[in-house]
C-alpha positions in Angstrom: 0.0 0.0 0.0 0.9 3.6 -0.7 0.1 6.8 0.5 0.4 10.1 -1.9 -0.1 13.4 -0.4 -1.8 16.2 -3.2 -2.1 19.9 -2.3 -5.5 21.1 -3.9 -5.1 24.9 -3.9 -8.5 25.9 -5.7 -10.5 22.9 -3.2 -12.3 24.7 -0.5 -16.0 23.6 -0.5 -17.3 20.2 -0.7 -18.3 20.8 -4.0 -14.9 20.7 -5.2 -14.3 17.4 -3.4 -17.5 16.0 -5.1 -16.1 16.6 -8.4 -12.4 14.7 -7.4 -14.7 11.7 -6.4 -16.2 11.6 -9.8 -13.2 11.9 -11.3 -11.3 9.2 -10.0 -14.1 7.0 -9.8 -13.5 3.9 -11.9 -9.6 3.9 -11.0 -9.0 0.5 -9.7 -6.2 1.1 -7.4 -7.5 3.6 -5.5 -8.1 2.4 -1.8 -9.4 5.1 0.5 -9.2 9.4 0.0 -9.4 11.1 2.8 -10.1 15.0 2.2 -8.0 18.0 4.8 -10.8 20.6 2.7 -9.2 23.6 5.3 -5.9 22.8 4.7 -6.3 21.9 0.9 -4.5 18.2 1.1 -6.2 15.4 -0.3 -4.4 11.9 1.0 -5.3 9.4 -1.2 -4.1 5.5 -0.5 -3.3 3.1 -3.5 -1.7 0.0 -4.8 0.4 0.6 -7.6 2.1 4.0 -9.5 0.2 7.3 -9.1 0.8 8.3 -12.4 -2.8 8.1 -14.0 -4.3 9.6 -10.7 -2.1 12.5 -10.7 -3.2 13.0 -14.2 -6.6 12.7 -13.3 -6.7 14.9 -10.6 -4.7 17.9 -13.0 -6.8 17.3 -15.4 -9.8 19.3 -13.2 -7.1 22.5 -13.3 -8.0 23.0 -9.6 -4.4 23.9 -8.9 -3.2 20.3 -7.7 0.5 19.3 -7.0 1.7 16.2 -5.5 3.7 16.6 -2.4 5.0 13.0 -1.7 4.8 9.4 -2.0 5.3 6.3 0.5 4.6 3.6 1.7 2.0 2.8 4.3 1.2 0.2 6.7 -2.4 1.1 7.0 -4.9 -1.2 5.6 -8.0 -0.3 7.2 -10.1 2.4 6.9 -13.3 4.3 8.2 -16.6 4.1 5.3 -19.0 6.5 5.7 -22.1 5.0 5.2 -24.0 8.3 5.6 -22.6 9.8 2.4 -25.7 9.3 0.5 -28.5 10.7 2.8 -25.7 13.4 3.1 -25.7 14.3 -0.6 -29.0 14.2 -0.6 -29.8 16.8 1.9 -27.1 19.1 0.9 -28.8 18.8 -3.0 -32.2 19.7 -1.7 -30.7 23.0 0.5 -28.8 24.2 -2.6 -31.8 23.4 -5.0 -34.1 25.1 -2.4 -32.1 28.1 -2.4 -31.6 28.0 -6.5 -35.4 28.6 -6.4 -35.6 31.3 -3.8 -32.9 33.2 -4.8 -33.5 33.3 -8.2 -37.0 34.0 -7.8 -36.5 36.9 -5.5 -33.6 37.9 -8.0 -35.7 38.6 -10.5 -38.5 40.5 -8.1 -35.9 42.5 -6.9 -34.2 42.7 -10.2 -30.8 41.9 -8.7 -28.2 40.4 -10.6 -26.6 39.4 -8.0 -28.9 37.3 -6.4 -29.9 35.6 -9.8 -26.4 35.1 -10.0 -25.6 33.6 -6.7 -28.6 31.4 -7.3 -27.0 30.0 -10.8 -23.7 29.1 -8.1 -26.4 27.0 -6.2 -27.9 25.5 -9.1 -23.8 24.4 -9.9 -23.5 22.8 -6.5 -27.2 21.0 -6.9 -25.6 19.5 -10.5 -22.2 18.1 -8.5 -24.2 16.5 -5.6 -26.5 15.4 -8.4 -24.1 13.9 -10.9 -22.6 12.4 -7.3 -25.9 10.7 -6.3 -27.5 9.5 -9.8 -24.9 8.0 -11.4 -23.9 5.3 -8.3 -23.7 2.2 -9.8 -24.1 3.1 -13.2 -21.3 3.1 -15.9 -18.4 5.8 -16.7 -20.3 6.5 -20.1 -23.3 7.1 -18.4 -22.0 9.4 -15.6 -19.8 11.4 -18.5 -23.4 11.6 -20.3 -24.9 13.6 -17.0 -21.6 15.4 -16.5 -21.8 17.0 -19.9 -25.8 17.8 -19.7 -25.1 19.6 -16.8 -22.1 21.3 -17.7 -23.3 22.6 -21.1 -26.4 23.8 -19.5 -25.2 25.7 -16.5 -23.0 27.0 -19.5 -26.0 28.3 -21.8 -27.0 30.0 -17.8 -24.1 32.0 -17.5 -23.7 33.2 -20.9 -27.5 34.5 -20.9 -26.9 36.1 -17.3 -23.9 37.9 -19.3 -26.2 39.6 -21.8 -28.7 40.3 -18.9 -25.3 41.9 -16.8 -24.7 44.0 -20.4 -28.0 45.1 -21.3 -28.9 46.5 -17.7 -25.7 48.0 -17.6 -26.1 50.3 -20.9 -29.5 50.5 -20.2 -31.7 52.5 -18.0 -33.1 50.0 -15.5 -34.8 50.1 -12.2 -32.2 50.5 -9.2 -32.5 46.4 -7.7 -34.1 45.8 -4.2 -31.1 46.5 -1.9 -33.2 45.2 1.0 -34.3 41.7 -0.2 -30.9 41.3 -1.4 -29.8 41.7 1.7 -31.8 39.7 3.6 -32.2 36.7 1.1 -28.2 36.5 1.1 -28.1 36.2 4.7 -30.5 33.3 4.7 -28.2 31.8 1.8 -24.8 32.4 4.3 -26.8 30.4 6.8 -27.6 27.7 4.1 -24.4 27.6 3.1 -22.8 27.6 6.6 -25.0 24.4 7.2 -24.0 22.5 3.9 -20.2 23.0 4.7 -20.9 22.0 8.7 -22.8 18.8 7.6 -20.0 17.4 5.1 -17.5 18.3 7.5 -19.0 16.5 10.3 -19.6 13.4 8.2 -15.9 12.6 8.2 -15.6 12.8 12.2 -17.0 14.6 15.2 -13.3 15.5 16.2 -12.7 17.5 13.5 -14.9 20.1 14.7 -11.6 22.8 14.4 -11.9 22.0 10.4 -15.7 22.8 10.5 -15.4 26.6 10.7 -12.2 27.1 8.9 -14.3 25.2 6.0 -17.0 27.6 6.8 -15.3 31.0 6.4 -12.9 29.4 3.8 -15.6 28.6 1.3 -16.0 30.4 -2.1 -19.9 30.2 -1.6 -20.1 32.0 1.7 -17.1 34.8 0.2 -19.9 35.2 -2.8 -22.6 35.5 -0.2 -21.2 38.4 1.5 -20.6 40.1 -1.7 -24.1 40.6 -2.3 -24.9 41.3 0.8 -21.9 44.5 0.0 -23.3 44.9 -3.1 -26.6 45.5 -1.6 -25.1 48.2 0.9 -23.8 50.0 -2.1 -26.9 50.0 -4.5 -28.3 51.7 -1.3 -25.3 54.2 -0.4 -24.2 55.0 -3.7 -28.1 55.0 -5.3 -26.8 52.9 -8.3 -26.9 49.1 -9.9 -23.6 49.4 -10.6 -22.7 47.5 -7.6 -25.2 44.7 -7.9 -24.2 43.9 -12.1 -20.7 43.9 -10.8 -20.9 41.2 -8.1 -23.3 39.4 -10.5 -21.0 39.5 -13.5 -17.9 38.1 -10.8 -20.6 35.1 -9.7 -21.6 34.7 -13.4 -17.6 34.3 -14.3 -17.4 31.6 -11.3 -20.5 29.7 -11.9 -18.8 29.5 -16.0 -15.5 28.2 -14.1 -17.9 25.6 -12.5 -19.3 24.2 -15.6 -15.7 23.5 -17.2 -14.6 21.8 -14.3 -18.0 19.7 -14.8 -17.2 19.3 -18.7 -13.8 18.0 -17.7 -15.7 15.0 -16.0 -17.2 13.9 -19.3 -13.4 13.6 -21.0 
């Protein structure tokens, strides 16, 4: 048995470890990966070379460089057999939340909002992809992969337009107040995703669960709003709002070609 430590720069919700799952699912000498998401290390036990999963893992450009290899004594290890009913109620908070916020976004016309609900919609697709394609074939799970990935695609290219048209245009100024509020309610949703995957790996870990918390891109995108909704209020402008939703729109694009990447 081996041991190969990777540092995963760009890994910092569980999201990102979703998609490393899928990725190196169907690798036969994998035995165990155990996930440090705070610390960006990903530990990953095998028989064999590491060649093809380093490959693999570079291949999802999340900033990934092997640190060491070596042999290991350990042969047993600790299954989570609450990943599933995990997954699932992670999907439905991020799904719920795709609704609400981009319903709300388009009350309050904020671009934010309709674009932090597109980065929701991107996490529901990874926990998706992660839940209905156990058990079925590489082919099939490349199929889903690419769906997904094309359509959150076709999403962020349309909220571009949207981001250009208001911005040359004369539009209403965006509901700085619901913006507000609905972001908070999405920090909190977010807060409890990130605190439920971290406590599946072990109670002790409870130090990881806030550094997961505050380290996450999803929460960082949630406070932007709620900035951006400040600002349209300070500065009596919509300028604030079509810039965080044109940053969220540029991540939720990154998102979709990590997806893609899964279908190679």
């Amino acid at each position: 048995m081996r041991k190969t430590v990777f540092e995963i720069s760009k890994m910092d919700c569980p999201s990102e470890e979703n998609l490393i799952r899928m990725k190196l699912d169907g690798i036969g000498n994998i035995e165990n990966l155990d996930f440090d998401i705070p610390n960006r290390r990903l530990i990953i036990y095998h028989k064999g070379e590491v060649e093809k999963i380093e490959k693999s893992i570079i291949e999802l450009n999340l900033g990934s460089k092997r640190l060491a290899t070596q042999e290991t004594e350990q042969k047993e290890f600790t299954k989570n057999t609450n990943q599933k009913k995990l997954l699932w109620t992670v999907l439905a908070i991020n799904f719920i939340f795709f609704l609400l916020e981009m319903t709300t976004g388009l009350i309050s016309k904020s671009m934010g909002l309709v674009a932090d609900s597109l980065d929701m919609l991107a996490d529901s697709f990874v926990y998706g992809i992660s839940l209905f394609a156990v058990g079925g074939t590489m082919a099939r799970k490349k199929r889903i992969a690419k769906l997904a990935g094309y359509f959150q695609i076709t999403l962020g290219i349309i909220g571009f337009i949207e981001v250009l048209r208001r911005f040359f245009g004369a539009e209403a100024l965006p509901d700085y107040s619901i913006m507000i509020v609905v972001s908070v309610f999405a920090l909190i949703a977010n807060g409890i995703c990130l605190y439920l995957m971290q406590r599946s790996k072990s109670r002790e870990e409870a130090h990881m669960k806030a550094s997961m918390i505050f380290t996450s891109n999803d929460v960082i995108i949630n406070l932007g709003v709620i900035v951006a909704g400040l600002l349209v209020n300070w500065l009596n402008s919509d300028k604030p709002d079509l810039i965080i939703g044109t940053i969220v729109f540029i991540l939720v694009v990154r998102g979709a070609i990590r997806i893609l990447r899964l279908g190679k």
